[in-house]
C-alpha positions as semicolon CSV with decimal commas, in nm:
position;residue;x (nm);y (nm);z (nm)
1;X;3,480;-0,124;-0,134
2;X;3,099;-0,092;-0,024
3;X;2,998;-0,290;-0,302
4;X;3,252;-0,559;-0,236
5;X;3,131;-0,536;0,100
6;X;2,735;-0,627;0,015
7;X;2,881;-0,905;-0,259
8;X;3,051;-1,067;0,087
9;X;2,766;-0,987;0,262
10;X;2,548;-1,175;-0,007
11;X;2,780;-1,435;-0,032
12;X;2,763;-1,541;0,338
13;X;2,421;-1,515;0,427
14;X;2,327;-1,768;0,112
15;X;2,606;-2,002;0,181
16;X;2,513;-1,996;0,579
17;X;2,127;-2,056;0,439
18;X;2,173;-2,323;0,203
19;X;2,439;-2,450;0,395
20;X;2,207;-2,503;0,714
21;X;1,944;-2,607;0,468
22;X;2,183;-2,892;0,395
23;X;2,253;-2,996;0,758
24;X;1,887;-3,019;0,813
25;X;1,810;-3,248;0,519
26;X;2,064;-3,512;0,587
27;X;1,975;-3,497;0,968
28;X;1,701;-3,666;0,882
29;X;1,519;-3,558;1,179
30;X;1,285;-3,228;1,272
31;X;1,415;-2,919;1,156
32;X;1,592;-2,701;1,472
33;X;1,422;-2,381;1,621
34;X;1,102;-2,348;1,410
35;X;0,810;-2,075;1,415
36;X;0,774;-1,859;1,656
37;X;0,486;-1,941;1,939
38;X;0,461;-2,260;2,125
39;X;0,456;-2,623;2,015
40;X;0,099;-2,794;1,901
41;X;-0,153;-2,910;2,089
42;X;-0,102;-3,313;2,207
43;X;-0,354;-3,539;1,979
44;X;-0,697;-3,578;2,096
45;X;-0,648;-3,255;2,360
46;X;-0,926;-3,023;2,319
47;X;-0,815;-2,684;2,380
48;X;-1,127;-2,513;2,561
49;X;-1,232;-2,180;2,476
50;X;-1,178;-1,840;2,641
51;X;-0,852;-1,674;2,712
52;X;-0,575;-1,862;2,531
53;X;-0,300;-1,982;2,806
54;X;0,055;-1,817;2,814
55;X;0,272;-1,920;2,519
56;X;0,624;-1,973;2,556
57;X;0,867;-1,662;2,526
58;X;0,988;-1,722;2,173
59;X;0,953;-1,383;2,010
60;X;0,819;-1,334;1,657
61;X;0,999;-1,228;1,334
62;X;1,118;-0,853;1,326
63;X;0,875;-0,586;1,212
64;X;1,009;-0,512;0,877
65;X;0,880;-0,846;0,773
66;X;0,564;-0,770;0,635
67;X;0,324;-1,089;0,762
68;X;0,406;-1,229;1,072
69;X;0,353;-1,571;1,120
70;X;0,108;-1,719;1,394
71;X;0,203;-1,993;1,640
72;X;0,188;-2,303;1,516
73;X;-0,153;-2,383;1,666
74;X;-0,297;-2,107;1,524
75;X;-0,124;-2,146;1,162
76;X;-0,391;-2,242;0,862
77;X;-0,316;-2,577;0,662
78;X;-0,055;-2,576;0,449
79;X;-0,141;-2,455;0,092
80;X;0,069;-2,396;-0,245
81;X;-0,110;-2,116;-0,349
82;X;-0,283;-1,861;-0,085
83;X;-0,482;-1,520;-0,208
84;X;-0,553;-1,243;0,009
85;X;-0,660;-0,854;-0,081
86;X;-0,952;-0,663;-0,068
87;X;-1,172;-0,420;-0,289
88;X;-1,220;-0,099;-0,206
89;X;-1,465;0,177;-0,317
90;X;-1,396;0,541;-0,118
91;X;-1,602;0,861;-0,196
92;X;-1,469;1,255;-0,091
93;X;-1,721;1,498;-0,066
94;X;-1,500;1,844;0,032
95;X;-1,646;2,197;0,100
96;X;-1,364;2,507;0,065
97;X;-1,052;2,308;0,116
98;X;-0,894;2,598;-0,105
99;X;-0,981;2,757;0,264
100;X;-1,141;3,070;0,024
101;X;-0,818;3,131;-0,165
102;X;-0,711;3,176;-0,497
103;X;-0,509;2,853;-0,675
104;X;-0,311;3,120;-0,866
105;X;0,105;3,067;-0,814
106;X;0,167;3,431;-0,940
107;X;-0,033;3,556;-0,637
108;X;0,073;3,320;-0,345
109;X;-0,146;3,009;-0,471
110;X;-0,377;2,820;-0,231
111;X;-0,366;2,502;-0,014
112;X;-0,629;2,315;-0,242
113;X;-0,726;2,371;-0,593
114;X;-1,064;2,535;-0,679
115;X;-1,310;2,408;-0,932
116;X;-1,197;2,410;-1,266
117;X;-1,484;2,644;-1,353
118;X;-1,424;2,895;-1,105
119;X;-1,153;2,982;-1,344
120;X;-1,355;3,006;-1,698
121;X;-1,394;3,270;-1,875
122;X;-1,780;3,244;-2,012
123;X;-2,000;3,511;-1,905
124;X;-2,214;3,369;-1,595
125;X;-1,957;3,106;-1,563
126;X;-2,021;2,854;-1,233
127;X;-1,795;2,830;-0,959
128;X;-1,877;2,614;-0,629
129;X;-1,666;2,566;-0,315
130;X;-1,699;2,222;-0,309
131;X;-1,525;1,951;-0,501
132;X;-1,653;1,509;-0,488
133;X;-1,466;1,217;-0,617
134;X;-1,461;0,836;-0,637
135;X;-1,200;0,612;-0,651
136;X;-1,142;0,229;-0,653
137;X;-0,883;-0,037;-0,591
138;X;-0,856;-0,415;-0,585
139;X;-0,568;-0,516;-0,436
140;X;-0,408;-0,855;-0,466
141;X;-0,174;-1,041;-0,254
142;X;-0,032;-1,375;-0,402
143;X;0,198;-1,614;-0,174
144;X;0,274;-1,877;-0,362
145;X;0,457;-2,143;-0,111
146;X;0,738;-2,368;-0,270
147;X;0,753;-2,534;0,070
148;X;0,610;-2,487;0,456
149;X;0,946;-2,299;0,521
150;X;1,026;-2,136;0,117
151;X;0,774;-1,871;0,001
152;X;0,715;-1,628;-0,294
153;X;0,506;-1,281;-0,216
154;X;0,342;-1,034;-0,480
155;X;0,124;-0,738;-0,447
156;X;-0,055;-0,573;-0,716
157;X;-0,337;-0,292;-0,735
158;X;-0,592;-0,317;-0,984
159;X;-0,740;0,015;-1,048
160;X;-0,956;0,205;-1,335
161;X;-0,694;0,286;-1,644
162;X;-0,918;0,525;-1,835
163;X;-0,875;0,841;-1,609
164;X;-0,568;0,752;-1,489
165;X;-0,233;0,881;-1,581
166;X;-0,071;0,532;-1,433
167;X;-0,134;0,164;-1,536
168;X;-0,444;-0,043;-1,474
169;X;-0,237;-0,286;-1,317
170;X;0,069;-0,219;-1,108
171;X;0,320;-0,485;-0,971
172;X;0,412;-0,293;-0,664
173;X;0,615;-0,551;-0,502
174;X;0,754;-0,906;-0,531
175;X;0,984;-1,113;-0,260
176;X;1,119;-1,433;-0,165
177;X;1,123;-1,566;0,220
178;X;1,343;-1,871;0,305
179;X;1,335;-1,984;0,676
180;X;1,628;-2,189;0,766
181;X;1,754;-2,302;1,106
182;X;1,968;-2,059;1,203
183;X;1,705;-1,763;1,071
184;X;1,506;-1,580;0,778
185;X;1,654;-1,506;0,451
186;X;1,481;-1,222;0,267
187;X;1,531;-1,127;-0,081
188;X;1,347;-0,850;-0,355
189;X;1,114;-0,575;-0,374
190;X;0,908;-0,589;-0,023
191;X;0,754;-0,329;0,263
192;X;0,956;-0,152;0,508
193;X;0,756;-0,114;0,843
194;X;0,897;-0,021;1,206
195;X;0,746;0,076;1,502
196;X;0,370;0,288;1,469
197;X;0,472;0,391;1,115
198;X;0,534;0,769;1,167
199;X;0,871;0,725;0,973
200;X;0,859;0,400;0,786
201;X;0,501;0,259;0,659
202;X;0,410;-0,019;0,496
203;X;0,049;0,100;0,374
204;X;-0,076;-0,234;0,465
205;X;-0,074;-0,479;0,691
206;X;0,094;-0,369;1,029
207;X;0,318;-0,631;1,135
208;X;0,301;-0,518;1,505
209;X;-0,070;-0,462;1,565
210;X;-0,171;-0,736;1,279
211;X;-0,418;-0,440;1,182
212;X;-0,454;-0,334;0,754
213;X;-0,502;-0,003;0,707
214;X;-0,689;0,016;0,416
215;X;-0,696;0,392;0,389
216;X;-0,360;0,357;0,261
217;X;-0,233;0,546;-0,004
218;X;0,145;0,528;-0,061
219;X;0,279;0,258;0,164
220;X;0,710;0,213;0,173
221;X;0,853;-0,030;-0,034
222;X;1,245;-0,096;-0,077
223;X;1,502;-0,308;-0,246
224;X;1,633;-0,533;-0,030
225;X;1,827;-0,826;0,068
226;X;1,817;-0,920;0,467
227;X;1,878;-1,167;0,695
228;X;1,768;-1,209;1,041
229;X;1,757;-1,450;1,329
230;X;1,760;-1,446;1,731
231;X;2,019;-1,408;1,942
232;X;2,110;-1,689;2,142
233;X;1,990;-1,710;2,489
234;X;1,770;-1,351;2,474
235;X;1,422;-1,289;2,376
236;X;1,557;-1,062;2,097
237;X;1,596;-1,047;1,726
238;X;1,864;-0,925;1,502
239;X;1,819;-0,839;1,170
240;X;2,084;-0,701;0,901
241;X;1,977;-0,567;0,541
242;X;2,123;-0,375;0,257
243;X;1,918;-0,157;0,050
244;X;1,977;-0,022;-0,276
245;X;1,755;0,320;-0,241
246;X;1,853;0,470;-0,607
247;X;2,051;0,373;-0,898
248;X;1,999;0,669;-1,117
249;X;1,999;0,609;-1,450
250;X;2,018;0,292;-1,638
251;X;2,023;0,181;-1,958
252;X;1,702;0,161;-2,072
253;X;1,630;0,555;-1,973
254;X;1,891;0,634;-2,219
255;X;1,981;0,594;-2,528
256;X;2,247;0,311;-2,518
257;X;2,004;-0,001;-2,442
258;X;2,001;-0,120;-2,786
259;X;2,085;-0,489;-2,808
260;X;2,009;-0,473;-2,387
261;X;1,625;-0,439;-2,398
262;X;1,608;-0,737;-2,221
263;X;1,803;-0,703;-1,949
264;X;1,853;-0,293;-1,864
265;X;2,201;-0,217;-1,614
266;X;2,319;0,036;-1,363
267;X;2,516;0,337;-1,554
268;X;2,708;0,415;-1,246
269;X;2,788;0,264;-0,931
270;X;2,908;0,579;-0,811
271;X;2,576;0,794;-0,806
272;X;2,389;0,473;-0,624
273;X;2,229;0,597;-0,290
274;X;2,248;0,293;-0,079
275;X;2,211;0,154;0,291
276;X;2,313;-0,070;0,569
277;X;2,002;-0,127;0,813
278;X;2,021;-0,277;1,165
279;X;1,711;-0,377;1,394
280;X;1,723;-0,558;1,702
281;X;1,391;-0,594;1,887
282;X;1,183;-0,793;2,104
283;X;0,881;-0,844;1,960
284;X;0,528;-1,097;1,998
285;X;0,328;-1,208;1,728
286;X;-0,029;-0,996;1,761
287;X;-0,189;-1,275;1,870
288;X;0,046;-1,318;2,153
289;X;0,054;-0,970;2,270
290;X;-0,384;-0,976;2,263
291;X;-0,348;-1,252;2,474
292;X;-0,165;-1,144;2,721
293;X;-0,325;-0,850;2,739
294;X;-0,665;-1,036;2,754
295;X;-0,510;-1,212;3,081
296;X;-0,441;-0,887;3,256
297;X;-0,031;-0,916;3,244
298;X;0,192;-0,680;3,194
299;X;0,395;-0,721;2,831
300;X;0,638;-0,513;2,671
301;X;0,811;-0,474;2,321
302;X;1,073;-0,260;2,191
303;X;1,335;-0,251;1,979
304;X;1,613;-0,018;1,749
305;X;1,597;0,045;1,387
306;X;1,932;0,221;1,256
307;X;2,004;0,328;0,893
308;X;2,290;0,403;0,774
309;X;2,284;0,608;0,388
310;X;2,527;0,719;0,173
311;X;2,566;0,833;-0,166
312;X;2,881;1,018;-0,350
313;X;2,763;1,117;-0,662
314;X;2,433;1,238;-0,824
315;X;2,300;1,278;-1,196
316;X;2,130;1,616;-1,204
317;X;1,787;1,473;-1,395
318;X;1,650;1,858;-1,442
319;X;1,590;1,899;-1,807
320;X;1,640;1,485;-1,860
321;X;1,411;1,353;-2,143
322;X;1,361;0,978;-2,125
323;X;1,555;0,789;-2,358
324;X;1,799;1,055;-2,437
325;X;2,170;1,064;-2,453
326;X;2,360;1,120;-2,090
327;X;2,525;1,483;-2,044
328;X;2,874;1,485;-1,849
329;X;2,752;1,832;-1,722
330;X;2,527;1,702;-1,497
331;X;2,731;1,446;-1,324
332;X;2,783;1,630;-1,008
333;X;2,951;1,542;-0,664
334;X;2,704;1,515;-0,335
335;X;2,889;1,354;-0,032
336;X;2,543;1,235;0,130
337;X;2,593;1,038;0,460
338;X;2,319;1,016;0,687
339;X;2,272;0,836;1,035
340;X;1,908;0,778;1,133
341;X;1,807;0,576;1,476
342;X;1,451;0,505;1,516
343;X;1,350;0,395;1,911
344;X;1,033;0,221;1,968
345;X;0,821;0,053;2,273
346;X;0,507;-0,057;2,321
347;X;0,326;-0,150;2,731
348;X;0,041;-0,306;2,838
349;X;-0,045;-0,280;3,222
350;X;-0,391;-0,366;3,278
351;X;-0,656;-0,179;3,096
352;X;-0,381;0,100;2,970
353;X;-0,136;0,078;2,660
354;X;0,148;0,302;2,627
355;X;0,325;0,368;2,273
356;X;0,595;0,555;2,148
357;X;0,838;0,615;1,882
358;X;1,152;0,859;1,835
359;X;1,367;0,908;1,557
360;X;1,683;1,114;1,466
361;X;1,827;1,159;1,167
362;X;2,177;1,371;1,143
363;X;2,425;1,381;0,854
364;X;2,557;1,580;0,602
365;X;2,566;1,686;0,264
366;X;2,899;1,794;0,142
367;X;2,788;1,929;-0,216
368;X;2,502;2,112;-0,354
369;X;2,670;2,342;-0,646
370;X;2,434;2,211;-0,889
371;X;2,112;2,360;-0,654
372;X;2,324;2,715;-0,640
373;X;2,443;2,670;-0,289
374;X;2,785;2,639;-0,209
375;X;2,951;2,493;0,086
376;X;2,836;2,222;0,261
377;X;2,477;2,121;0,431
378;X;2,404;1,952;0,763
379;X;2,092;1,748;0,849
380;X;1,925;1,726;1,185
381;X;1,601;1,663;1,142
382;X;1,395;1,466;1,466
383;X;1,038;1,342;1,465
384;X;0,882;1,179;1,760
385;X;0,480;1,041;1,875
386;X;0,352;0,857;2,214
387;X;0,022;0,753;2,235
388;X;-0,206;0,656;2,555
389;X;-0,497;0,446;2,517
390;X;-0,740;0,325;2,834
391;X;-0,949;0,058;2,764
392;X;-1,284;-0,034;2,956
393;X;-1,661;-0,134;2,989
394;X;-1,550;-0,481;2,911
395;X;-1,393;-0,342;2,617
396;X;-1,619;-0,121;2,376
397;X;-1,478;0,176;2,538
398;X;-1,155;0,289;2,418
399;X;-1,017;0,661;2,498
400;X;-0,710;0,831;2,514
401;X;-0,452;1,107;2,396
402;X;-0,200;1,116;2,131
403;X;0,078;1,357;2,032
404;X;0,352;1,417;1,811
405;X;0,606;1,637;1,696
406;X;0,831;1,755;1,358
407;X;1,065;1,949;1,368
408;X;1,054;2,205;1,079
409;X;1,285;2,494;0,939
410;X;1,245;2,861;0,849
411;X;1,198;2,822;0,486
412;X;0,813;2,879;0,331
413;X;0,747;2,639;0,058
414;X;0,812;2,674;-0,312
415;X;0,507;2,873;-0,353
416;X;0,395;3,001;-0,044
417;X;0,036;2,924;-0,027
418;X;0,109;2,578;-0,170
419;X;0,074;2,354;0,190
420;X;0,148;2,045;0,033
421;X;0,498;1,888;0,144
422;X;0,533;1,799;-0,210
423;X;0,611;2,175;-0,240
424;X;0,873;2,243;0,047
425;X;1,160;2,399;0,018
426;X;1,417;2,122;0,142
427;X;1,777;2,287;0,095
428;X;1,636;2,610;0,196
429;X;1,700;2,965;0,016
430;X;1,997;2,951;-0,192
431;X;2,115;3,332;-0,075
432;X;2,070;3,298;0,259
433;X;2,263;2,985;0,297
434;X;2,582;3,125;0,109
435;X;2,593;3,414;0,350
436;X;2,619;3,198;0,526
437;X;2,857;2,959;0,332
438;X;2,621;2,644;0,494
439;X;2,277;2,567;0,554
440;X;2,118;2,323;0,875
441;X;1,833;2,112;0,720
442;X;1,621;2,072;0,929
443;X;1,227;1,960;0,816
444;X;1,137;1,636;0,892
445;X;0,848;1,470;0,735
446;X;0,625;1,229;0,877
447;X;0,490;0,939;0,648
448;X;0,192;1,003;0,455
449;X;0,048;0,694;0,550
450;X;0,041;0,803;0,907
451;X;-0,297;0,955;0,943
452;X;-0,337;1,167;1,174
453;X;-0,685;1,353;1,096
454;X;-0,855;1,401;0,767
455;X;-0,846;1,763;0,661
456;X;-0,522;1,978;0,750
457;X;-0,246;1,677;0,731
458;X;-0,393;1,409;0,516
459;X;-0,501;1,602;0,287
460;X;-0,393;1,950;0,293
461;X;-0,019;1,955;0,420
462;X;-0,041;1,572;0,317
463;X;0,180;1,444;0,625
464;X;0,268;1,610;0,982
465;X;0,588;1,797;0,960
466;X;0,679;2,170;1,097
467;X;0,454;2,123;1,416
468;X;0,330;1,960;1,709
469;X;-0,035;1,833;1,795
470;X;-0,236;1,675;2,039
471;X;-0,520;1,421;1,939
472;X;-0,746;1,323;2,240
473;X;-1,032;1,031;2,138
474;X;-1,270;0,839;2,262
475;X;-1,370;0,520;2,048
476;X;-1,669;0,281;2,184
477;X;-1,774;-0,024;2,024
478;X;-2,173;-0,013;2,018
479;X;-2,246;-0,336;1,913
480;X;-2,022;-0,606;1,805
481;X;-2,030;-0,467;1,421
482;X;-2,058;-0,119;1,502
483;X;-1,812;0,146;1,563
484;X;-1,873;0,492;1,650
485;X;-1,567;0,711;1,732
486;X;-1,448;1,088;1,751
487;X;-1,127;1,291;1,829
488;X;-1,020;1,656;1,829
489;X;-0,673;1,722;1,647
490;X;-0,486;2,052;1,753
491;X;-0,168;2,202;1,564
492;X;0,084;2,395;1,671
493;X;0,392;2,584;1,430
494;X;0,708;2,486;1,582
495;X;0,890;2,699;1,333
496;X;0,613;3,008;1,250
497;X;0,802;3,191;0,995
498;X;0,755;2,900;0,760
499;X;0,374;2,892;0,760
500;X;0,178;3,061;0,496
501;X;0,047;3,320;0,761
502;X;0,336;3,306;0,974
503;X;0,113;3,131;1,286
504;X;0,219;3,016;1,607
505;X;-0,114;2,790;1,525
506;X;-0,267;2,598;1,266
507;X;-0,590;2,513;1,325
508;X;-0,780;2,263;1,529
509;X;-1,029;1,992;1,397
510;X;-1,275;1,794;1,480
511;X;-1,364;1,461;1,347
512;X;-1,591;1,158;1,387
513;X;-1,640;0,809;1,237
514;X;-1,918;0,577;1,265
515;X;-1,793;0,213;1,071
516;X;-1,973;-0,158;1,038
517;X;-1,731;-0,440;1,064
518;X;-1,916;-0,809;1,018
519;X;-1,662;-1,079;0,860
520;X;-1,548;-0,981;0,557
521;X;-1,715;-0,649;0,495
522;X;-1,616;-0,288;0,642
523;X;-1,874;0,031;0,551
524;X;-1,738;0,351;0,726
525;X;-1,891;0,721;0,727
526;X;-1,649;1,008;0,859
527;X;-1,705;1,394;0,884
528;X;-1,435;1,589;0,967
529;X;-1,452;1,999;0,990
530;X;-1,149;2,216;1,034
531;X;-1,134;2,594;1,214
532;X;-0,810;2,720;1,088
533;X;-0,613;2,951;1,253
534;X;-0,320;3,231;1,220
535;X;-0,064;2,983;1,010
536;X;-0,319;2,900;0,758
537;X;-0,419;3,232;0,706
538;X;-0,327;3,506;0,379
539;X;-0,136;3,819;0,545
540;X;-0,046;4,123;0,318
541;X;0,345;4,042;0,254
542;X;0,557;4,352;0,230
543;X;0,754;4,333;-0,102
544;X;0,979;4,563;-0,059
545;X;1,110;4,312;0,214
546;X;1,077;4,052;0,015
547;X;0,741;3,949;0,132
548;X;0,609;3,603;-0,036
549;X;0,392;3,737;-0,258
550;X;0,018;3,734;-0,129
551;X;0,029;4,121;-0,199
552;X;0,115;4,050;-0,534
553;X;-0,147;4,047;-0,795
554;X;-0,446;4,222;-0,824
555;X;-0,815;4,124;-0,957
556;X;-0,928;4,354;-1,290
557;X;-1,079;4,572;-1,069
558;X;-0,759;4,684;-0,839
559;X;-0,856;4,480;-0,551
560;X;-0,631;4,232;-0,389
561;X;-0,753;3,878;-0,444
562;X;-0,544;3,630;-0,257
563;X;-0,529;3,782;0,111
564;X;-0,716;3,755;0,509
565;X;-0,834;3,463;0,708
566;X;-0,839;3,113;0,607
567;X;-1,197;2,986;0,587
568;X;-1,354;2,665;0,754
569;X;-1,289;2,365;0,566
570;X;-1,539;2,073;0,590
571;X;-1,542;1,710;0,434
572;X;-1,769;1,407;0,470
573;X;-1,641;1,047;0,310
574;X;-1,734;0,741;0,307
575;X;-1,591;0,374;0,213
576;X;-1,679;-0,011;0,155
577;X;-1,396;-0,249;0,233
578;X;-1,478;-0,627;0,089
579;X;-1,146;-0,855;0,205
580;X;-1,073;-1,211;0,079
């Protein structure tokens, strides 16, 4: 029924579209509603400089569209073809992020792995503590506009193919974006973004803030088809979308696409992972919400994002070769339903801003046979971050506090030395949870493009999860190009048993950024140094009670290799940003 559900679905929203389309054409007159922001400027007005006056109250799109459009007096002339991107060039320079550990898995394995030498065998072989890297992107971002209301988006990265185990060129995304009367029809591959980001991240362009990161790494992208529009009479938006998350296999992973090569199709509908979203929000364009806060008022936004996800069956891919032949063994039931609110605000009073978003995410998992755990599995995981920022000195000084929170579980990761969240242990110790006959899962993961320092969660646990930490800054603009700013990140284990050293704390860090920002150049230099503490460090398991293993393994001479204190961990990088 779902699927006949998203067909109807489908079928509406593009009838209602077109439909209103239509109306509009043989009207004859000006389209109804329009951008958001206020109407143009009369003919011949000058507008004078300074603070820009109040708009009217029409909000902006929702945040999961990825540009927002400016008001109208503020929109560039209408083109057919529009380019925007940038080029970037980053360099790492990192000293003992191994944190003076071995990167051997038989012996507990490390948070970072050494230098390939350090593992030779040749007599007098090197070995340094410090590893250095380059890396470069050109991105490109396409919109190709059929009409001023009708547009077609594309991103691509362009990046060196020789050392690289992906493609030169990757299409990450493509979209349509058809503004009618009565709303915004949305349709393709496209970014998800809502709220600061902690849970879903565009890697770009911030709808809400109108900032880029472009320290971006990953970035979310989904399948979708949406519509949205506001609600009559209210300041407030509505959007509905479906999302198709997974389709497992299709046709051309396996070996019955011959004669299909040119169009590949969905094995199963069954073992699809798909989702209904709902946002409703009140939201300004960027510009609006600087301006305001130029004038000294007081401005709010907020808004809901709910998901709902489900998915019945699942194709176990363990032991899948590409383009083989489908086996009916691994065709396993999973009963996944999950329910995920997402609660966001942003407020401006005066000099001070106030952020904050809070997510939940509960459901269950009625089938895991295929992992080795029977019965079924619930999910509560909950994430949350508020941030307070004070702004002053006519605005080069910027200071405030941040903190956030993940809730974790009591699992260590695959291999326990192994930070990385690519590594955790998600459904949690098969023996235990029979004994059980269920198992709570718990670990919630922050995105990975939410940067929150650049040592111990970009790059060594590679997002925020199993903790809570408090970021105080202080950012101050020394001239209009330059940038000088610093903060001191402190981590705390919500659930100790899970970390490597079984630590109530992780570490703190300090970190500071000096950056030059003139038109369409960025140059930034950051250091970063991080004083680990009890979770990060190497104690002697006891095997007998089925310790982890960091007592396990020995070095030729009899001494144990892979235990004690985590060592400091420093890093110095630096990047040139060149945007078109």
């Amino acid at each position: 029924m779902r699927y006949l559900a998203k067909a109807f679905l489908a079928s509406i929203v593009i009838l209602v579209a077109f439909g209103s389309i239509a109306e509009a054409q043989m009207g004859g007159g000006m389209p109804m509603g329009g951008g958001p922001g206020g109407g143009q400027q009369p003919s011949g007005e000058e507008k004078k400089e300074g603070v820009a006056e109040a708009a009217p109250k029409t909000p902006g799109l929702l945040p999961t569209t990825p540009t927002l459009p400016p008001p109208k007096s503020r929109r560039k002339r209408w083109k057919l073809f529009e380019l925007e991107g940038y080029f970037r060039m980053r360099t790492d320079w990192d000293k003992n992020f191994n944190e003076g550990f071995l990167d051997d898995n038989s012996i507990g394995g490390a948070p970072w792995p050494r230098a390939l030498s350090c593992n030779a065998t040749a007599i007098n072989h090197p070995c340094d503590d410090t590893l250095s890297s380059a890396n470069m992107r050109l991105r490109l971002e396409p919109t190709f506009n059929i009409d001023e209301d009708t547009s077609v988006h594309v991103q691509a990265n362009v990046v060196r193919g020789i050392n690289s185990l992906s493609d030169a060129i990757t299409v990450k995304r493509a979209w349509a974006e058809v503004g009618v009367p009565l709303g915004i029809l949305k349709a393709g591959r496209m970014p998800n973004h809502w709220g600061m980001g902690m849970w879903a991240n565009g890697g770009g362009k911030d709808p809400i803030s109108g900032e880029y990161n472009y320290n971006g790494d990953y970035g979310d992208t989904v399948d979708r088809v949406s519509f949205s529009a506001q609600i009559p009479g209210t300041a407030l938006h509505a959007m509905i979308a479906s999302d198709w998350d997974s389709t497992r296999l299709i046709s051309s992973q396996t070996d019955v696409n011959k004669g299909h090569e040119g169009h590949a199709f969905d094995l199963d509908d069954n073992d699809d992972s798909n989702a209904w979203v709902g946002v409703i929000s009140k939201l300004d364009t960027p510009e609006n919400w600087r301006d305001a806060v130029d004038r000294g008022e007081t401005i709010a936004n907020y808004g809901v994002y709910f998901e709902y996800k489900t998915q019945d069956w699942d194709y176990d891919l363990t032991g899948f070769t590409l383009g083989g032949a489908f086996d009916p063994t691994k065709f396993v039931p999973r009963g996944l339903k999950t329910y995920t609110p997402d609660l966001w605000g942003k407020l401006a009073i005066g000099s001070s801003t106030l952020e904050g978003e809070l997510l939940g995410q509960f459901g269950t998992l009625a089938t895991l046979t295929d992992q080795g755990i029977t019965g079924s599995s619930s999910i509560r995981k909950f994430g949350g971050v508020g941030r307070y920022m004070w702004k002053g000195v006519e605005g080069k000084l910027r200071m405030g506090v941040e903190s956030g929170f993940a809730t974790g579980d009591q699992w260590d990761n695959t291999v326990q030395g192994q930070t990385n969240v690519a590594y955790a242990n998600l459904l949690g110790d098969s023996a235990v949870c029979n004994a059980r006959h269920a198992c709570d899962l718990t670990q919630f993961i922050f995105n990975r493009d939410y940067q929150v320092d650049l040592i111990l969660w970009h790059q060594l646990y590679g997002a925020v999860t199993n903790a809570v930490y408090v970021k105080p800054y202080l950012q101050y603009d020394i001239t209009k190009s330059i940038m000088f700013k610093v903060s001191n990140i402190t981590s705390f284990a919500l659930k100790p048993v899970s970390t490597p050293g079984n630590g109530s704390v992780y570490g703190t860090e300090f970190d500071g950024d000096i950056g030059y920002n003139a038109g369409h150049i960025f140059a930034g230099l950051s250091y970063g140094v991080l004083f680990p503490f009890a979770a990060l460090a190497h104690p002697a398991d006891d095997i007998l009670a089925g310790g982890g293993g960091f007592n396990y393994g020995t070095a030729p001479d009899g001494v144990s290799v892979n235990q004690g204190d985590a060592g400091t961990s420093h890093t110095v990088q630096a990047r040139l940003v060149l945007t078109f």
